[in-house]
N, C-alpha and C positions, 0 to 999 in steps of 0.2 A: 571406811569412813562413813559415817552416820549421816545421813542427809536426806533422810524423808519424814517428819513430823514426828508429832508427841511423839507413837510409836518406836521412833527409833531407829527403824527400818533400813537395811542396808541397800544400797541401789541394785546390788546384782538377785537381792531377793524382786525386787520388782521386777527384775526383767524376765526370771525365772518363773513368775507369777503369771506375768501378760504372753509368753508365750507358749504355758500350757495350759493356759484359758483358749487361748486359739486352736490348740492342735488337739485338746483333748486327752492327749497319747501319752505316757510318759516315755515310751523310746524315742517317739518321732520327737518330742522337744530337748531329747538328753541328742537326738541325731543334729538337729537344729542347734542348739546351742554351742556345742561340742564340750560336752560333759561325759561323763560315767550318770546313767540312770538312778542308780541310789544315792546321788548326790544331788540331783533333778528332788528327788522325793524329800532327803533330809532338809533340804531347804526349803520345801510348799509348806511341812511341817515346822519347823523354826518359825516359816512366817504366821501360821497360824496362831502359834503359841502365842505371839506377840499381841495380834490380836484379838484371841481370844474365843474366836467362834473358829467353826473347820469351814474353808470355803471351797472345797471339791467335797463330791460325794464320789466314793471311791468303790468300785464293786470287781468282781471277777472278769465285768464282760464291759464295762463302762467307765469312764471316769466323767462330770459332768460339773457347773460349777451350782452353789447353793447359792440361793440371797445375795447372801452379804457379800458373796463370793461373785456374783451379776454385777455388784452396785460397785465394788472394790475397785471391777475392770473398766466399766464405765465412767468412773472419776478418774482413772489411771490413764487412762490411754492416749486421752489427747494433750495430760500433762507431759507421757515421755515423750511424744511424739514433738512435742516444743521443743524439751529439751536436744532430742537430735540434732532435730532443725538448727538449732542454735548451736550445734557444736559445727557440723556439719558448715553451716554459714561461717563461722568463725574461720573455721579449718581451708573454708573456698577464700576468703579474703587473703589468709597469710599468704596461700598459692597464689594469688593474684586473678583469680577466676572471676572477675568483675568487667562490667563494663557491656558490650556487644558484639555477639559472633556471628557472622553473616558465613553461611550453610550452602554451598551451592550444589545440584544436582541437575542430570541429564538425563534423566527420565521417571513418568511416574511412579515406576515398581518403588524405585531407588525413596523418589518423597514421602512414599508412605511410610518406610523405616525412620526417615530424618527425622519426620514430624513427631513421631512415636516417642523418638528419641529426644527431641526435642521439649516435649512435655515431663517426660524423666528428670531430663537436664536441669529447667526451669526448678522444678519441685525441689533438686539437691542442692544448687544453687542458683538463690531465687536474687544476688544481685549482678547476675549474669542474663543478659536479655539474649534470645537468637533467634535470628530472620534469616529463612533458608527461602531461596529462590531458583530460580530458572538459569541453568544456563545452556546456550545453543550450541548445539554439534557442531557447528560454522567456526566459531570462535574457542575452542573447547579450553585453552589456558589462559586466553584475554585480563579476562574478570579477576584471573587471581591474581597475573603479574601487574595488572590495573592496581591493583590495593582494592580494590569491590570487593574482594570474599579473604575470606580467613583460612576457608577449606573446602573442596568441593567433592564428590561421588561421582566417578568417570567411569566412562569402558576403558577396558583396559586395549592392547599395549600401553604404557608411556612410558617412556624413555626420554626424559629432561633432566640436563644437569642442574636447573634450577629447582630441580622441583622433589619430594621428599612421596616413596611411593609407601602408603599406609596397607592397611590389611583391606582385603577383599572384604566385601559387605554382601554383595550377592550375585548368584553362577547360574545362568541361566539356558536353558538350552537351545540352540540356535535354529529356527526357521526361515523359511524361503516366502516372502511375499510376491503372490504374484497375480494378472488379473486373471478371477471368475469365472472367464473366457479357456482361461489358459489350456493347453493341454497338460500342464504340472498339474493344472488342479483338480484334476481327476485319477493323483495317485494317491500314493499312503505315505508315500516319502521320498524324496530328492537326494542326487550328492553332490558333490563339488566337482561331478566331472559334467553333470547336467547343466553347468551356468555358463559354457561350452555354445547351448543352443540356444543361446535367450541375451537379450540386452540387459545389463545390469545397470540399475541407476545409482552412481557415486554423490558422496555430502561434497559441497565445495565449502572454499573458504579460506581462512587461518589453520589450516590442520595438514599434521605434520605427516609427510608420506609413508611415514614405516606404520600410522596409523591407517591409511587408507588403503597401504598393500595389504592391511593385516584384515580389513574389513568387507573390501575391495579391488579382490587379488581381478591382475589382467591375464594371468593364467591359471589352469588347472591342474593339481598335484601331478597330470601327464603332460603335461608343457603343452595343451592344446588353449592356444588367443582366448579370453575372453570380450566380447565387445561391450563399451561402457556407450551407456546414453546420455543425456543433457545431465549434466549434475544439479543438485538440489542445496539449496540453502538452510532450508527450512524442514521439517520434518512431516508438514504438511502436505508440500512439495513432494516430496517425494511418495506420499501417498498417491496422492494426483496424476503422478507420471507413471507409477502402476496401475491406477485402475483404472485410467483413461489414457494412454498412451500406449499401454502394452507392456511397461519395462517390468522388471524385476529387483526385486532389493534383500539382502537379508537383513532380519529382527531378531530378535527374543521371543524367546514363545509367551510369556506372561505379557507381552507390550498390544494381543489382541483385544484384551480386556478393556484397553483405553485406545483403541481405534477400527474396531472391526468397523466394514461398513459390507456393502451390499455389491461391492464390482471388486472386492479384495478377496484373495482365500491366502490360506494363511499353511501352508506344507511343510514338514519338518526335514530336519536334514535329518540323515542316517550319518554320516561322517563328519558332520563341520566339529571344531573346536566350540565348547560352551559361550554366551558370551557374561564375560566378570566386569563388574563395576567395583571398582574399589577407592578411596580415599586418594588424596593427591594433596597438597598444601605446600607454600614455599619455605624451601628449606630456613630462610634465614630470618624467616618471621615467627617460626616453630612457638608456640609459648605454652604455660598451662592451660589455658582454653581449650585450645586444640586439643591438644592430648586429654583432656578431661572427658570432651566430648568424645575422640574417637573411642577411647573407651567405655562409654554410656553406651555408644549403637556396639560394641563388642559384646556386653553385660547383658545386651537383648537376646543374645544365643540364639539367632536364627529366627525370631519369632514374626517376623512379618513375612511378606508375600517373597515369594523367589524358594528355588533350593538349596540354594546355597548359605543362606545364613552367615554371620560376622564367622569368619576364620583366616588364621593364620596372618604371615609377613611372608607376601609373594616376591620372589624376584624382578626384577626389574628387566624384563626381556620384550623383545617385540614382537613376537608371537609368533604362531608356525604356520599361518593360510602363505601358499607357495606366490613368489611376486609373476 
């Protein structure tokens, strides 16, 4: 179909035009596009012909655009790029991707992907607003069964019949907080038979037990008691009751970055299980927002902080720290 000026211009010639203005390359935009290479070329040519001048200079070692070939892309580009927009927009309406998705996460690593993703999201569908927020360890499924959130980024285990368990977003390696004082803190690394000699401090609250065995085992994989101290509400709290109380808690190794302080050291385990945050939303509320979005922070292929990166559809198990 004809639909680019006098010229005449076919739309798959523009697009074959603006994306070897960008790469330069002709494999890498015949690899991009997903063409045959000599079909990349017969088309720069066709579109030359059309208009008349050559706008690549073409050599053994280079390909480069000329002039006409600068001023082409520069008019071009923020014309396709509407036009996406506008299909792309069109394409979110029919979905029903309108309106407002409220984001919930439990920890920073976790918001720095949302928000990433979030500005993704906006730019694909810009009449979809999303406000990601906080949600407390305390209260960890409240918000959602509240109707407050649409979807939220947890640690995992969860195991709710209500609740619909998404892909893992990020795996994190598991350390031991403990105070500065400590004697732990003058190793290289801890295990899980170590938590044995030390008070552990538990989250309280609205959280469901097979999650706090899973985080907050009262034994060790040798069936030796663990003793739990004052539980914590708050994650602050439980800062506090480590570095000035004495206790102990496990973290995420990337969670020092947003609260090292000066009476905390931070020990890694050599045996615990990673900790994974993953997607969670209620099953009966499911819509294309959701799913739109989880798949934006999927499409970031791992690129924010953590090691683990968007992968896979995890089972739904409660996890293997012994009760």
């Amino acid at each position: 179909m004809k639909a680019w000026g006098a010229a005449a211009v076919e739309r798959h010639e523009i697009e074959v035009f603006l994306a070897l203005a960008e790469e330069l390359h002709f494999r890498r935009t015949s690899e991009r596009l997903g063409l045959a290479q000599g079909r990349v070329s017969q088309t720069i040519k066709k579109l030359e012909r059309r208009i008349g001048v050559p706008l690549f200079e073409r050599t053994s070692r280079r390909v480069a655009l000329t002039p006409t070939g600068r001023q082409l892309r520069e008019d071009l580009l923020p014309v396709h790029q509407q036009l996406l927009r506008a299909v792309d927009r069109a394409v979110a309406m029919g979905r029903g991707i309108t309106g407002v998705l409220r984001v919930g996460y439990s920890s920073p690593m976790v918001a720095e992907v949302l928000l990433k993703a979030a500005d993704v999201f906006r730019d694909r569908y810009p009449d979809c607003a999303v406000e990601v927020q906080e949600v407390q360890l305390s209260d960890p499924f409240g918000p959602l069964r509240g109707g407050r959130l649409d979807l939220q980024v947890t640690e995992h285990p969860v195991d709710e019949p209500d609740l619909t368990l998404g892909p893992v977003v990020l795996s994190e390696p598991r350390v031991l907080m403990v105070p500065a004082g400590h004697r732990f803190a003058r190793r290289a690394s801890v295990s899980l038979e170590d938590l044995a000699e030390a008070t552990l401090i538990p989250v309280s609250g609205d959280v469901p037990q097979y999650w706090l065995d899973h985080h907050y085992p009262r034994r060790t994989p040798r069936g030796v008691p663990i003793a739990h101290g004052q539980a914590a509400t708050y994650w602050t709290e439980i800062m506090n009751l480590v570095g000035l109380e004495g206790g102990v808690s496990p973290a995420c190794k990337d969670a020092e970055r947003y609260y090292a302080r000066p009476d905390v050291a931070w020990v890694p385990f050599r045996d615990a299980p990673t900790v994974d945050y993953g997607f969670v939303w209620p099953t009966t509320t499911e819509n294309a927002r959701v799913r739109a979005f989880v798949d934006t922070v999927r499409a970031l292929d791992g690129d924010g902080p953590g090691s683990g990166g968007a992968r896979g559809w995890p089972s739904q198990t409660a996890g293997n720290w012994p009760v």
